[in-house]
VEXDREN-2710 file (C-alpha; in Angstrom, 1 decimal):
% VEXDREN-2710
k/r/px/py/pz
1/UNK/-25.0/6.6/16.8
2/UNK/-26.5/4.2/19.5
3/UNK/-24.4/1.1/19.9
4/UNK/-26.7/-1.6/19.7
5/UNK/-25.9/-5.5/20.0
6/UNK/-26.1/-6.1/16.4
7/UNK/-23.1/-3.3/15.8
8/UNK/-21.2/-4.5/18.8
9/UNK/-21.5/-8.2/18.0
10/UNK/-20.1/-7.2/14.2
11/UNK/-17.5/-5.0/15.3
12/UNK/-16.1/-8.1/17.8
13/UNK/-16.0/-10.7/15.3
14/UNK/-14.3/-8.9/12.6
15/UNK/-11.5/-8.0/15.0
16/UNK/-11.3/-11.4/16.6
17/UNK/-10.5/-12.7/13.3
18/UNK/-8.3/-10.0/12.6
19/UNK/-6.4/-10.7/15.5
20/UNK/-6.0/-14.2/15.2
21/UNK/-4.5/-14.0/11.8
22/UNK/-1.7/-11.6/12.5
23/UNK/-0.9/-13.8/16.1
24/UNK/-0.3/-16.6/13.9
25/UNK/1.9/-14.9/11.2
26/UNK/4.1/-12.9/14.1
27/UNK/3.9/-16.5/16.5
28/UNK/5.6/-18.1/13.3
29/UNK/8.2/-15.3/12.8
30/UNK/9.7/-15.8/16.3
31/UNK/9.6/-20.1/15.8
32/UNK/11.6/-19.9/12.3
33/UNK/14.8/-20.9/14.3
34/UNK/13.2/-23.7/16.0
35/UNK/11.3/-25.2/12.5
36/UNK/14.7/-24.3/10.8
37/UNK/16.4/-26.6/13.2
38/UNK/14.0/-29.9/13.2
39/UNK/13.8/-29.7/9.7
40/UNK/16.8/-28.3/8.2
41/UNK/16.0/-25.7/6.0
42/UNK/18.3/-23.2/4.1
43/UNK/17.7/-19.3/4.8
44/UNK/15.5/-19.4/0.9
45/UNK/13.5/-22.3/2.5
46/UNK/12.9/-20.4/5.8
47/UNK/11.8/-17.6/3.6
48/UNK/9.3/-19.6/2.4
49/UNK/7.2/-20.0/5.0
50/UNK/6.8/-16.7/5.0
51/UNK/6.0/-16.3/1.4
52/UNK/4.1/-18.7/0.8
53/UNK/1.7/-17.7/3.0
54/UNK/1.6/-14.1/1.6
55/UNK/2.0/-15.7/-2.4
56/UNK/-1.5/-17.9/-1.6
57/UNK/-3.3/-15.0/-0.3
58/UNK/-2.0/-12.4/-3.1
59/UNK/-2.8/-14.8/-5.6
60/UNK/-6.8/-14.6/-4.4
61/UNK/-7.2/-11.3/-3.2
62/UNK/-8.4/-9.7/-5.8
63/UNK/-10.7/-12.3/-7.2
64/UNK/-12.6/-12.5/-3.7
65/UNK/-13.4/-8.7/-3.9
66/UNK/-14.8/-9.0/-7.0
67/UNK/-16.8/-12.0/-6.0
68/UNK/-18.0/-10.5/-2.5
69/UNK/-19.7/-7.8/-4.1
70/UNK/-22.3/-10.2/-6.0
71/UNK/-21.7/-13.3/-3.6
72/UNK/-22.6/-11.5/-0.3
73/UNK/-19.1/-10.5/2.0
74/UNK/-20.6/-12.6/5.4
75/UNK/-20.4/-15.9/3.4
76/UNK/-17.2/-15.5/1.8
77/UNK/-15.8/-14.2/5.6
78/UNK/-17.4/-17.8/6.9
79/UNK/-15.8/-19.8/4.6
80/UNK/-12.2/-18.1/4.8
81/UNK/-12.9/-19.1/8.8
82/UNK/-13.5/-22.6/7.9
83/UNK/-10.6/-23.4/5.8
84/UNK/-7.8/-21.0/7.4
85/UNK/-8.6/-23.2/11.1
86/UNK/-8.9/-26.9/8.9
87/UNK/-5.2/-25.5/7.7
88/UNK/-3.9/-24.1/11.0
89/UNK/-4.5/-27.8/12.5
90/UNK/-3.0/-29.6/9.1
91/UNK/0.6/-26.9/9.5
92/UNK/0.6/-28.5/13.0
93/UNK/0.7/-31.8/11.7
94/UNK/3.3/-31.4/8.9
95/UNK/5.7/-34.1/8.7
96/UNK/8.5/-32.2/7.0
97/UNK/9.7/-28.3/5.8
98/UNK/8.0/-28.9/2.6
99/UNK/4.6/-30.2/3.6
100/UNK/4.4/-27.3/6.1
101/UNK/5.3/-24.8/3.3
102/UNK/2.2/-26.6/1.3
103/UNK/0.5/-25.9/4.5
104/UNK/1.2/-22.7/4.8
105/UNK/0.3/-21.4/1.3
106/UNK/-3.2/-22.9/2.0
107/UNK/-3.7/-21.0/4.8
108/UNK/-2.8/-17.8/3.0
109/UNK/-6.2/-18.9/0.9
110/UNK/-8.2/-18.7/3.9
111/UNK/-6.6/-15.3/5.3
112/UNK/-7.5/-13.9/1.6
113/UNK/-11.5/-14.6/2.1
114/UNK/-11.6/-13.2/5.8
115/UNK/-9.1/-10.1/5.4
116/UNK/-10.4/-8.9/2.3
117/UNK/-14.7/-9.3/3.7
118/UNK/-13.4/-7.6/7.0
119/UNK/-13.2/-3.7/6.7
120/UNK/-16.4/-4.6/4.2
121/UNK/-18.4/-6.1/6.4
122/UNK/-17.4/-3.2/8.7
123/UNK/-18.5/-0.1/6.4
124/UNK/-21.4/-1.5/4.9
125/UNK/-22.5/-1.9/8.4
126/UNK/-21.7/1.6/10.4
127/UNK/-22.9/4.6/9.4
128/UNK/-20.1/7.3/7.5
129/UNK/-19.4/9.4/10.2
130/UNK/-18.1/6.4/12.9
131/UNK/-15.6/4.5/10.0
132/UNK/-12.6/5.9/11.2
133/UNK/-13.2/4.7/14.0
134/UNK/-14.4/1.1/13.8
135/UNK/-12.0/0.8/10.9
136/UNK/-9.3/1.9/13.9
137/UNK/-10.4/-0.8/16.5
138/UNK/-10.3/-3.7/14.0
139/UNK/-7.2/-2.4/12.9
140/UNK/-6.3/-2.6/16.5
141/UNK/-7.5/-6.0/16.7
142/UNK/-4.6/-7.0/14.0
143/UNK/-1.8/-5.1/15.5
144/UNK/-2.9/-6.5/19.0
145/UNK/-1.9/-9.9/17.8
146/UNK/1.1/-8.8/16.0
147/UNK/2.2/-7.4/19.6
148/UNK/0.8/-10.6/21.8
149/UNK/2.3/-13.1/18.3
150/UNK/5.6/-12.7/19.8
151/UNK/5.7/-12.9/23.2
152/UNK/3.3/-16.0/23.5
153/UNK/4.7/-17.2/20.2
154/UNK/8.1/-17.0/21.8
155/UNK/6.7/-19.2/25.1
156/UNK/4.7/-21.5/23.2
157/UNK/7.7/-22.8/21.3
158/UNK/10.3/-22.6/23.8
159/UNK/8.0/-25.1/26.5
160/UNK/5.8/-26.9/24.0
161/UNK/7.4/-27.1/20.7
162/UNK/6.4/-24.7/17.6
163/UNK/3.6/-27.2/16.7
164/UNK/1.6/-25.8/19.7
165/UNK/1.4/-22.6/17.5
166/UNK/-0.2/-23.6/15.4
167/UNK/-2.7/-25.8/17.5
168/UNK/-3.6/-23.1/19.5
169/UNK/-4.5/-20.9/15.9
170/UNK/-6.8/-23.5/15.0
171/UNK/-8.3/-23.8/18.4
172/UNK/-9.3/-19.9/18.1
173/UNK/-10.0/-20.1/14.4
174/UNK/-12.9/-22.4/15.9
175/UNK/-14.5/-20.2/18.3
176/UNK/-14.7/-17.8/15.8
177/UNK/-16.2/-19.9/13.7
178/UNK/-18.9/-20.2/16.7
179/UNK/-19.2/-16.5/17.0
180/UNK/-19.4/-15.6/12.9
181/UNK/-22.3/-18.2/12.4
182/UNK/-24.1/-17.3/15.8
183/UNK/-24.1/-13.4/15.2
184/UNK/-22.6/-12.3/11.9
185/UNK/-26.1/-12.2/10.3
186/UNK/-27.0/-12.3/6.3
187/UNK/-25.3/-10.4/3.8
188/UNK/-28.4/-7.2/2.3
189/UNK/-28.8/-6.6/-1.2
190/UNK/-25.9/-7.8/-3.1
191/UNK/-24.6/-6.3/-6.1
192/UNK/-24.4/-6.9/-9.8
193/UNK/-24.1/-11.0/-10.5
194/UNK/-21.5/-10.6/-13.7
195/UNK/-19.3/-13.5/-13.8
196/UNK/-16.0/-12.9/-13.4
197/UNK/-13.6/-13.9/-16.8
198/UNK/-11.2/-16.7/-15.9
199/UNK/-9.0/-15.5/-18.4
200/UNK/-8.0/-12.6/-16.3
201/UNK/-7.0/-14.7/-13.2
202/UNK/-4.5/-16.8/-15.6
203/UNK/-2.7/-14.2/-16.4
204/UNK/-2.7/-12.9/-12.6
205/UNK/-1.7/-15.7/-10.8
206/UNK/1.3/-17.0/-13.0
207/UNK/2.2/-13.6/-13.3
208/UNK/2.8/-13.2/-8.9
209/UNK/3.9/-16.6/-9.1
210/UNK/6.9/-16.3/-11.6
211/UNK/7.7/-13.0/-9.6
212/UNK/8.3/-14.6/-6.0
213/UNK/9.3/-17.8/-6.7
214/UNK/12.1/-16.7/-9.4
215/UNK/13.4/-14.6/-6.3
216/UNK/14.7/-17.8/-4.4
217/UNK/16.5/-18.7/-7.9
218/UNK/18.7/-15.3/-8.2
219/UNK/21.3/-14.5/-9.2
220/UNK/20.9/-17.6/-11.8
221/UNK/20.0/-16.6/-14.9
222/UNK/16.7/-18.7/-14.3
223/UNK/15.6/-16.4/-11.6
224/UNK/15.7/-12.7/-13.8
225/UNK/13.9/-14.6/-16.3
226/UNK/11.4/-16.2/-14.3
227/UNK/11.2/-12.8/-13.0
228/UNK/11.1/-10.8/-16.0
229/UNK/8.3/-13.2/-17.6
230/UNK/6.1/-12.8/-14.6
231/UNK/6.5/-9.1/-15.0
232/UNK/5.3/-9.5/-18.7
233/UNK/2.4/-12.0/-17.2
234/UNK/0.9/-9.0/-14.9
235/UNK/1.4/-6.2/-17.7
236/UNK/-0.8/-8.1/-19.9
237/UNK/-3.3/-8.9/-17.0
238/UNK/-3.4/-4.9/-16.9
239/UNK/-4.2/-4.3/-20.4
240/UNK/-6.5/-7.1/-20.5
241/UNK/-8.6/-6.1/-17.4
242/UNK/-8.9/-2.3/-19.0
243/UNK/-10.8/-3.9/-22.2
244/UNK/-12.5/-6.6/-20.0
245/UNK/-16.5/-6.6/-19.2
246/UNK/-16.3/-8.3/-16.1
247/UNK/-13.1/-7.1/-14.7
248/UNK/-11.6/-9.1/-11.6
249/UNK/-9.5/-5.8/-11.5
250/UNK/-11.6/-2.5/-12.3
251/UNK/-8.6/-0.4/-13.5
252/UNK/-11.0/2.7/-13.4
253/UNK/-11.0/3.1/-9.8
254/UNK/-7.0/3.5/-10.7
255/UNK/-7.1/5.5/-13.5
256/UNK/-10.0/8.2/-12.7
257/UNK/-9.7/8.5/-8.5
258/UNK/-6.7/9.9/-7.7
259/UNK/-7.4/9.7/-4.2
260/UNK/-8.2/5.9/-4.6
261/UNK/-4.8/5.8/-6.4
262/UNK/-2.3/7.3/-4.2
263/UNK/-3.8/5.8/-1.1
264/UNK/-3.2/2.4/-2.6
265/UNK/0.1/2.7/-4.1
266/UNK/1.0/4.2/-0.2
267/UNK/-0.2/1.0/1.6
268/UNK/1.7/-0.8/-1.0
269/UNK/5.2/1.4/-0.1
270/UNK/4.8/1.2/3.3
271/UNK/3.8/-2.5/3.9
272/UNK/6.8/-3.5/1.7
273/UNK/9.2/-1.3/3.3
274/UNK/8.3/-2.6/6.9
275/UNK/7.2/-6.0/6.5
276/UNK/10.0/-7.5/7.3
277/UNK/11.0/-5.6/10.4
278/UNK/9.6/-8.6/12.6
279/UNK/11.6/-11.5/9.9
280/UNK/15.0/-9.7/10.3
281/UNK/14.9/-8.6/14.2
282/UNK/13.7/-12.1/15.1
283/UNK/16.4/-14.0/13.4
284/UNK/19.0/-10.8/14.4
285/UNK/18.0/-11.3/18.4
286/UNK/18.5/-14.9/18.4
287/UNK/21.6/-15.1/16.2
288/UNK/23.5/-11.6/16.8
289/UNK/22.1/-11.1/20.3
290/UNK/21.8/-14.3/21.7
291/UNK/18.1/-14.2/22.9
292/UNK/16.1/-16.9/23.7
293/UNK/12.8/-17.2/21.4
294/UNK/10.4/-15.5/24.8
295/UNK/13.1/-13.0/25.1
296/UNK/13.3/-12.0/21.7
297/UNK/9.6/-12.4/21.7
298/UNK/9.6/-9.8/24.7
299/UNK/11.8/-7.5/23.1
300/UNK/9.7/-7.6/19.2
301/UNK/6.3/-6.9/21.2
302/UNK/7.0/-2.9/21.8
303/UNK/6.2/-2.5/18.0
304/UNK/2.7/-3.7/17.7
305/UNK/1.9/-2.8/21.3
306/UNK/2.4/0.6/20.2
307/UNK/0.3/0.1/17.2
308/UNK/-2.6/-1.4/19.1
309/UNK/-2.5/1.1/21.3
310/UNK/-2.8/4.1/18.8
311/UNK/-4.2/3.0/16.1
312/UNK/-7.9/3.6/17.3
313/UNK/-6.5/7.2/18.3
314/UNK/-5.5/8.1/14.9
315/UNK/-8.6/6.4/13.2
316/UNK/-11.0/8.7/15.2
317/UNK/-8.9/11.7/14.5
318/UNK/-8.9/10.8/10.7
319/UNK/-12.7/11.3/11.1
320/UNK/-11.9/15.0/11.9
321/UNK/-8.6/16.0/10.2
322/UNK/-7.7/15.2/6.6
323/UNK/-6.1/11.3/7.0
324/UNK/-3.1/12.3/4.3
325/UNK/-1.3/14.6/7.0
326/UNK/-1.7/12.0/9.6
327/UNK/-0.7/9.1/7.0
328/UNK/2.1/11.1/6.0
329/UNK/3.5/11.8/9.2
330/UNK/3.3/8.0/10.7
331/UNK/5.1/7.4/6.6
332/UNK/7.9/9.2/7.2
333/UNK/8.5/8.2/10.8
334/UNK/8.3/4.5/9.9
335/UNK/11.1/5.4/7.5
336/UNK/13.6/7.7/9.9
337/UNK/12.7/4.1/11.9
338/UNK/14.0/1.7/8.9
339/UNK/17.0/3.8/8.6
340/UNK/18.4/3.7/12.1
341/UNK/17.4/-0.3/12.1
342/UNK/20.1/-0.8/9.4
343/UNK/22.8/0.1/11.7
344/UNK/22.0/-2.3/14.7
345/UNK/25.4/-4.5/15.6
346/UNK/26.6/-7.1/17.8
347/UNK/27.0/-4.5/20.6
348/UNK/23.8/-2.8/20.2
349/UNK/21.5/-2.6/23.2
350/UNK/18.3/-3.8/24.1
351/UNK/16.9/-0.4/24.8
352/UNK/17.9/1.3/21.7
353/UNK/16.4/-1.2/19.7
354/UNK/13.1/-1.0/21.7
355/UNK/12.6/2.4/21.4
356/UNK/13.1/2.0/17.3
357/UNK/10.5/-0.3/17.7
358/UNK/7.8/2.2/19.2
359/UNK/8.8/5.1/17.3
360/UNK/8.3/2.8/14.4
361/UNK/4.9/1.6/15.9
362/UNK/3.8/5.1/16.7
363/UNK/4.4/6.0/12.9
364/UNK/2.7/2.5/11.5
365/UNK/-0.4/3.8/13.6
366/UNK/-0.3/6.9/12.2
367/UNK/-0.2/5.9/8.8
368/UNK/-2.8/2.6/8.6
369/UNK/-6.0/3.4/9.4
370/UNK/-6.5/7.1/8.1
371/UNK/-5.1/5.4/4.9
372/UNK/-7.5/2.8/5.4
373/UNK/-9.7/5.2/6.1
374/UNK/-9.3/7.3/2.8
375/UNK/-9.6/4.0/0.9
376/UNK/-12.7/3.2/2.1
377/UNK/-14.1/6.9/1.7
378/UNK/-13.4/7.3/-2.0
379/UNK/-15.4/4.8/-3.2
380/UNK/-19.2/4.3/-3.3
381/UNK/-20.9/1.6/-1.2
382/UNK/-21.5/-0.4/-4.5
383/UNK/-17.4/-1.1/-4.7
384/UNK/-16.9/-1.4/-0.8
385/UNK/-16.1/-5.2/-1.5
386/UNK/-13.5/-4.5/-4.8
387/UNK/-12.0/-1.9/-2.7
388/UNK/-11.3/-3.7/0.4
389/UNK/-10.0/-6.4/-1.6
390/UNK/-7.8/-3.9/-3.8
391/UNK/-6.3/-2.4/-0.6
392/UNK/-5.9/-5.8/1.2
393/UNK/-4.2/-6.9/-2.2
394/UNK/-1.5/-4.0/-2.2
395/UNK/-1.2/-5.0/1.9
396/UNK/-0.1/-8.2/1.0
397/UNK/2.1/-7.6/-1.9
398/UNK/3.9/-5.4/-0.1
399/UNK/4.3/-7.7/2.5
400/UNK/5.6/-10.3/-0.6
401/UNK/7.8/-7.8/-2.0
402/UNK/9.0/-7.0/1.7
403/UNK/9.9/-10.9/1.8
404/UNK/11.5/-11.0/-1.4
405/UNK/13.9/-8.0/-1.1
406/UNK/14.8/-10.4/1.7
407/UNK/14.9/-14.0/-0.2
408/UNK/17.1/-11.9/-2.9
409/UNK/19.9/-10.9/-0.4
410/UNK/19.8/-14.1/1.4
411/UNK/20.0/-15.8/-2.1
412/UNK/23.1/-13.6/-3.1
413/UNK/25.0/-13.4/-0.1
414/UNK/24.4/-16.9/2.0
415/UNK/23.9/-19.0/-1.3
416/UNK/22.5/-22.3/0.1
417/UNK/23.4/-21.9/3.5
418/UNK/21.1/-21.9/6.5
419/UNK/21.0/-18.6/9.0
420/UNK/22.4/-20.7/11.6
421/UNK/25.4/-21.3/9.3
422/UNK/26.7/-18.1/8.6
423/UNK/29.0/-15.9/10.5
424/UNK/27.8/-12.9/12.1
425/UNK/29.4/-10.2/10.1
426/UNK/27.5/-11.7/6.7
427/UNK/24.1/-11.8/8.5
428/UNK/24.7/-8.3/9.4
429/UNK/25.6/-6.9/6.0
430/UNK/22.7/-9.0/4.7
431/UNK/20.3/-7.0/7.3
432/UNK/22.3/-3.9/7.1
433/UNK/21.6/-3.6/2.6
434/UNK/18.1/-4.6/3.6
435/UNK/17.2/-2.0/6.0
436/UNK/19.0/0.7/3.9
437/UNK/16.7/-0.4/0.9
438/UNK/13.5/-0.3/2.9
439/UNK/14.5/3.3/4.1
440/UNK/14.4/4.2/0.2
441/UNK/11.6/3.0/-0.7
442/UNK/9.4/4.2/2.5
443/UNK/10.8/7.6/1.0
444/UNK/9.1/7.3/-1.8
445/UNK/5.6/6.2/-0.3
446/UNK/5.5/9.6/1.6
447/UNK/4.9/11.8/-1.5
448/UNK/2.2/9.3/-2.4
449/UNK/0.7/9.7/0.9
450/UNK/1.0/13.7/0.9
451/UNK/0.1/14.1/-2.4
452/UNK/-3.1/12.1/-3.1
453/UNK/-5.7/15.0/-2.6
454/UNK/-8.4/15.5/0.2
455/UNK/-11.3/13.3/1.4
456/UNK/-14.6/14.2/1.0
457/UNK/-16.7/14.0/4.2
458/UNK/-20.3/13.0/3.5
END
């Protein structure tokens, strides 16, 4: 395939976006502390920014695949530009912990439009044979901020105040704005124009919202059943997508492609066992270890940096090899990683938890993009915009669900107490039960991942 501008110019925007959203989210992670402390929010409240973020874009996910395959995927991307950089200026504004939670969650709204048009855009545009590996660099693109989040994130807030953050966010969201409307182009052909069914979508969003937010009310009785009824909300959104017309969720692709299947519910194991690797360590560095936010930020930076660095290595060689034995391999690494994370203490040293963080890294490379990969390859190109918006949706639920293991053991053990209040030995047993839990359930993502069947190669 000849690279021409038009490839090359598509290829950089997606990944520039990509980029910018995960610097923000890891930038954030290492300034909780610092907002924790001008504002003075409880551990749940911290959470929260966190969640919020992930609830908003969740809660849309879905509805935007359905709606880039018959709206066109370039003008959905555009808009998610426009309103994640108005948002990134308005969270640097935000008078008070509340407000900048509101913030937050509409920022997730924006994230939603450009992460699930992204690896769209990308596959509708390069041939079969190279999306592995384009798939691989954007992927790239959003563990390269992940890895550069921290360690500027960490700078940022220690000589200019976490504000600057989120300035600097909205000051990139705008030249990409420049660069999507300059050389993005026009979406093709688009696909089938069936309305979507609101009724669907008010079943959906309740249903995620009664889920997370009843986490920050455990162990009151009020949080199981908020919990329990958003359970029964989703359920019936199930059963009413399978009879639906116009499904915002086509259950088929669930129910008749095992490959489709398994790949999914993996992403979905594996994002909510590791999620909240970077929410713990950051808070555990600066508390238990006594870093400053650009040391910590230092220190958290040898994860992503190894995922940037390999994930374009194991997207090409997904191309060749089945993806399931690479996916399963970086799946059971990121779990041997999750494991030994549970047992970090006071005396623990700096190298031994860097060199969890790479082998971790290593494994997340391995694992995302020939999964992405396999997602993308077991569909047809009619359903490339349901199924990146189906896979970006079980990303960021497992990110929720990664946040709200979390919330639940901050709720039961610190009860309304902020992370700076606590003694050390509680925060430990806290991280400690929450690491062991994320080791269990990355076990279970890697028969998923080994068992969901080969890929065809066209």
């Amino acid at each position: 395939m000849k690279w021409t501008k038009e490839y090359i110019s598509i290829l950089a925007i997606v990944a520039i976006t990509s980029f910018m959203g995960t610097f923000l989210i890891s930038s954030v992670n290492i300034a909780l502390p610092a907002i924790e402390t001008e504002f003075g929010l409880n551990a749940v409240s911290l959470s929260w920014l966190v969640t919020g973020f992930l609830l908003a874009s969740a809660i849309l996910l879905l509805p935007v695949g359905r709606l880039a395959d018959s709206k066109g995927i370039r003008r959905l991307f555009r808009i998610g530009l426009l309103v994640f950089t108005l948002t990134s200026l308005l969270c640097g504004f935000a008078p008070n912990g509340l407000m900048l939670i509101f913030f937050r969650f509409l920022q997730g709204t924006g994230a939603a439009l450009t992460t699930t048009t992204g690896p769209a855009i990308l596959v509708s545009a390069f041939p079969p044979k190279q999306r592995g590996r384009v798939l691989g660099i954007s992927v790239s693109g959003v563990y390269l901020g992940l890895a550069t989040g921290p360690l500027f994130g960490g700078f940022l807030t220690q000589a200019f105040g976490w504000r600057s953050i989120f300035f600097l966010s909205a000051l990139m969201g705008l030249g990409s704005i420049i660069l999507a409307f300059l050389f993005l182009g026009r979406d093709g052909v688009l696909g089938d124009r069936q309305p979507i069914k609101l009724k669907g979508l008010l079943l959906y969003m309740p249903g995620l919202f009664l889920m997370v937010f009843g986490s920050s009310w455990i162990p009151s009785l009020t949080g199981w059943g908020m919990i329990a009824l958003g359970v029964i909300f989703l359920f019936a959104f199930w059963f009413h997508e399978r009879r639906s017309t116009a499904p915002i969720f086509d259950t088929r692709l669930f129910s008749e492609n095992r490959l489709f299947t398994f790949s999914n519910l993996a992403a979905l194991i594996n994002y909510s066992a590791t999620y909240a690797i970077v929410f713990f360590l950051s808070l555990y560095l600066q508390k238990i270890q006594l870093l400053s936010p650009r040391e910590a930020g230092s220190v958290l930076i040898a994860q992503p940096a190894m995922m940037a660095l390999f994930s374009p290595v194991a997207g090409r060689l997904s191309d060749r090899i089945q993806p399931r034995y690479l996916a399963t391999l970086g799946m059971s690494m990121c779990t041997l990683g999750l494991a030994a994370f549970a047992f970090l203490g006071p005396e623990t040293s700096l190298e031994i938890i860097v060199g969890i963080l790479i082998f971790v890294g290593l494994g997340f490379a391995f694992f995302s993009s020939p999964n992405m990969n396999t997602i993308m390859g077991s569909v047809n190109r009619q359903q490339y915009g349901i199924a990146s918006g189906t896979s970006a949706t079980m990303r960021v639920l497992g990110q929720m669900a990664s946040m709200t293991i979390v919330t639940i053991f901050f709720a039961l053990l610190f009860e309304k107490q902020s992370v700076a209040a606590v003694n050390d030995t509680l925060f430990l047993k806290a991280q400690f039960w929450g690491f062991l839990t994320f080791a269990a359930i990355g076990a279970t993502g890697i028969y998923f991942s080994f068992n969901r069947g080969k890929l065809a190669r066209e």
